[in-house]
C-alpha positions in Angstrom: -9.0 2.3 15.2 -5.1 0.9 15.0 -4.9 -2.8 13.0 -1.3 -4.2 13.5 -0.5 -7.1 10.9 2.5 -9.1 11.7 3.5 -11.1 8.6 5.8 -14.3 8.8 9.2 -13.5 7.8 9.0 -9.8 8.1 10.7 -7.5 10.7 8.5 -5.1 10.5 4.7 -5.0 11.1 1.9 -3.8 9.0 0.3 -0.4 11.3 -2.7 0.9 9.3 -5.7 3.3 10.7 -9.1 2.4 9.9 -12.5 3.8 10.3 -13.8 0.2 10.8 -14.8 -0.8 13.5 -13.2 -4.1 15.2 -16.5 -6.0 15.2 -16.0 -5.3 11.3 -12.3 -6.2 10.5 -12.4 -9.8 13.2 -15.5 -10.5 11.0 -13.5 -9.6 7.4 -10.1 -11.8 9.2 -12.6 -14.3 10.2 -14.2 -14.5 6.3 -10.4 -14.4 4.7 -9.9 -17.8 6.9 -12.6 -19.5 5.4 -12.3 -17.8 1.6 -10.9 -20.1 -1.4 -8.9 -16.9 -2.3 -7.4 -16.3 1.2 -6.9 -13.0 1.3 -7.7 -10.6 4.0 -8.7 -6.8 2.5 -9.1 -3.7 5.1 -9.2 0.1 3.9 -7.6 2.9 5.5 -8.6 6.3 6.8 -7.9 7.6 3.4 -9.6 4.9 1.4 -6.3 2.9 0.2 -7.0 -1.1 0.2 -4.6 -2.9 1.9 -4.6 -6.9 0.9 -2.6 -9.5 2.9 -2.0 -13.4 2.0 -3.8 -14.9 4.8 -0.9 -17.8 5.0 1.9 -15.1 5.8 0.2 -13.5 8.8 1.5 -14.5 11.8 -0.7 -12.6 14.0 -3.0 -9.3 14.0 -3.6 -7.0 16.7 -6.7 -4.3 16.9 -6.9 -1.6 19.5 -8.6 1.5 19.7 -6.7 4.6 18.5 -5.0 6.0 21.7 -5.8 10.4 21.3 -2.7 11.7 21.3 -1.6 14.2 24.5 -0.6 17.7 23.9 2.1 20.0 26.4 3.4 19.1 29.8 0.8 17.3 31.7 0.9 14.5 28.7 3.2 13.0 31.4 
């Protein structure tokens, strides 16, 4: 699955692949709002932890990872 963070003041957006699914990460988004820490923590594919300031996000996006089309009839 495909997590898109968009953080305030940021051009470019946060893309990480997770094996979560998105029942799981609206659940850990919805726990980081009401935490005293604030702070949203997902793990990748490859086990990295990726922590975000809940303040600086300005929005996140979760989508199922699109398979990717191989040779001319990808069209």
């Amino acid at each position: 699955m495909e997590v898109k963070i968009g953080i305030q003041q940021v051009p470019r957006e946060l893309v990480l692949e997770s094996t979560q699914s998105p029942e799981q990460v609206e659940t850990a988004v919805a726990e980081a709002i009401k935490s005293d820490l604030g702070l949203l923590t997902l793990v990748d594919e490859k086990g990295r932890r990726v922590v975000v300031p809940i303040a600086k996000i300005a929005y996140i996006e979760i989508a199922e990872a699109e398979s990717r089309r191989v040779g001319f009839g990808a069209l």
